[in-house]
C-alpha positions in Angstrom: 0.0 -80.8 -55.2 -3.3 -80.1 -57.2 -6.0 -82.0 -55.7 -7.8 -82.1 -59.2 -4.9 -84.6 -60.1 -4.0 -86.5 -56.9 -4.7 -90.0 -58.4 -3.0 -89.2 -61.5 -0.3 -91.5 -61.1 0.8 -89.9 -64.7 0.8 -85.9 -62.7 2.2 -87.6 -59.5 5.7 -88.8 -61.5 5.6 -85.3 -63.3 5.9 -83.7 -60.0 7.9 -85.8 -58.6 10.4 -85.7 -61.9 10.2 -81.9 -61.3 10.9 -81.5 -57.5 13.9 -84.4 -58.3 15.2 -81.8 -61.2 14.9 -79.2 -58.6 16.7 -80.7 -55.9 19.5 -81.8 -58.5 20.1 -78.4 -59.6 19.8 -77.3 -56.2 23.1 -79.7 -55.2 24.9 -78.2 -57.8 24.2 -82.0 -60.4 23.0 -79.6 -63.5 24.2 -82.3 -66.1 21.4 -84.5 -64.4 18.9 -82.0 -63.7 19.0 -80.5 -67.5 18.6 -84.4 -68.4 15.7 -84.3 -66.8 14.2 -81.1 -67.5 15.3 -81.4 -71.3 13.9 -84.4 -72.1 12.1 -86.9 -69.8 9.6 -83.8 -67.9 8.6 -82.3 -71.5 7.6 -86.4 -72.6 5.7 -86.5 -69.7 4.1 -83.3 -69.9 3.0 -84.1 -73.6 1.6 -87.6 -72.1 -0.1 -85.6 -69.8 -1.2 -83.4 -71.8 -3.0 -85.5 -74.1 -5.2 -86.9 -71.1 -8.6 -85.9 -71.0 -9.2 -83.4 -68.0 -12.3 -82.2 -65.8 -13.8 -78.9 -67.7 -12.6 -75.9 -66.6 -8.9 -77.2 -66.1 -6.2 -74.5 -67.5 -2.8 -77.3 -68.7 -0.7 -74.3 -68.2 -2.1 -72.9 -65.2 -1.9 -76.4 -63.3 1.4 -77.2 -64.4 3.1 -73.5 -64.1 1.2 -73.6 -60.3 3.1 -77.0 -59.4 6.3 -75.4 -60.8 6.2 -73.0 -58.4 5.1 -75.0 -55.6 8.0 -77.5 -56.0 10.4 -74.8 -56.4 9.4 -73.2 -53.2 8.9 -76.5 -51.6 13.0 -77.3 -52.0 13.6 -73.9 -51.1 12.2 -74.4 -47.9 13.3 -77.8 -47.5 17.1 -76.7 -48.3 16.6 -74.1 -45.7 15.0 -76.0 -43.2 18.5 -78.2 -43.5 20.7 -75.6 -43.4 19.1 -74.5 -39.7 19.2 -78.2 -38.8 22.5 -78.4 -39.6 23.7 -75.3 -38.0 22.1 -76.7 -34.9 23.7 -79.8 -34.8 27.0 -78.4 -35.5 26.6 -75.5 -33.4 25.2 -77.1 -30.1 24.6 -80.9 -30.3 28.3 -82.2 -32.0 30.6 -79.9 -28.8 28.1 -81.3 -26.6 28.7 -85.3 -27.7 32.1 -84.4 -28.1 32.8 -83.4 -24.3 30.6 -86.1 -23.0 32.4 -88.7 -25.1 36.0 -87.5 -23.7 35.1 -87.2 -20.2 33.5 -90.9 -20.6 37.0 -91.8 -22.0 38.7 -90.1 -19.7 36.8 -91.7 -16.6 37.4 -94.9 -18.2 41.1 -94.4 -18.8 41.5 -93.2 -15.5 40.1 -96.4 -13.5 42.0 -98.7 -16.1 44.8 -96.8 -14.8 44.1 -96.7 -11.4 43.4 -100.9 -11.5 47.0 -101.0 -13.0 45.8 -101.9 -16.5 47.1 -100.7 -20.2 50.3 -100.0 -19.3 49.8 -95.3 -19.5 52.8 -94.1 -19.2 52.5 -90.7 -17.1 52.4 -88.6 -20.5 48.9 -90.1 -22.1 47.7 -89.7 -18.4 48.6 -86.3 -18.0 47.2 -85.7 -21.9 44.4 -87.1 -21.5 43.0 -84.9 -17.9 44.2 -81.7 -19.9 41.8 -79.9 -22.1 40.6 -82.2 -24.9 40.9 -79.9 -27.6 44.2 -77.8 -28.4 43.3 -74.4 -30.2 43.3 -74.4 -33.8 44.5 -70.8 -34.3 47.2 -68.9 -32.2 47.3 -64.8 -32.2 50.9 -63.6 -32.8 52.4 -61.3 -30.4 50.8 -57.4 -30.5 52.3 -55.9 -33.3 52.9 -52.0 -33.2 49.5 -51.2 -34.8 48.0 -53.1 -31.9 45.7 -55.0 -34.3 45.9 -59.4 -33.7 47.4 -61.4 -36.4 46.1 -64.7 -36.8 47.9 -67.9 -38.0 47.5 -71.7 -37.8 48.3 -73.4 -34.7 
């Protein structure tokens, strides 16, 4: 943010307006970001506008340098989340997910070891097997030895 206008509370809900309009757009909301970037930013750029300012402050300059800076600044935050949420998809939900079912599974186990629950020999034997069954199955090796997939 400009420093020149850091206690502007007027330049502060501008920005902020701006980056919201951004971040809209950037969710794919365009009805509500053109709402905001057709009428509510240009009234509070005119408000703004008619604000006295320190000499040797260019209107256009300032505002077409904080355009750019929010527009990079949800760039970067949208691609900050897309790595954070390859990671946590990626490495952190398989990992919860195991340690979950082997917690269940331990659990299940002594409940059924103590004689509790009532497991018939089925949901015992499904639940020490593999927790997760694969989602996709290759057909057999057709003659131009090339895999087929299809749903499991």
């Amino acid at each position: 943010m400009n420093r020149t206008f850091t206690n502007d509370p007027l330049w502060i809900s501008l920005v902020e307006q701006f980056r919201e309009a951004c971040v809209l757009r950037r969710n794919g909301r365009l009805e509500e970001s053109e709402q905001l970037l057709q009428t509510e930013i240009p009234n509070k750029i005119a408000a703004w506008s008619k604000q006295a300012l320190p000499v040797g402050i260019d209107r256009r300059n300032a505002l077409e340098t904080m355009f750019q800076d929010e527009q990079r600044r949800v760039e970067e935050a949208f691609f900050v989340q897309k790595l954070v949420t390859t990671q946590i998809e990626e490495q952190l939900l398989p990992k919860l997910c195991f340690m979950i079912a082997e917690e269940l599974r331990d659990v299940v186990r002594s409940e059924a070891r103590a004689g509790r629950g009532g497991f018939d020999d089925g949901f015992m034997r499904r639940m020490t097997q593999s927790p997760a069954r694969p989602r996709v199955q290759f057909d057999e090796p057709a003659l131009d030895n090339e895999p087929h997939l299809q749903a499991a």
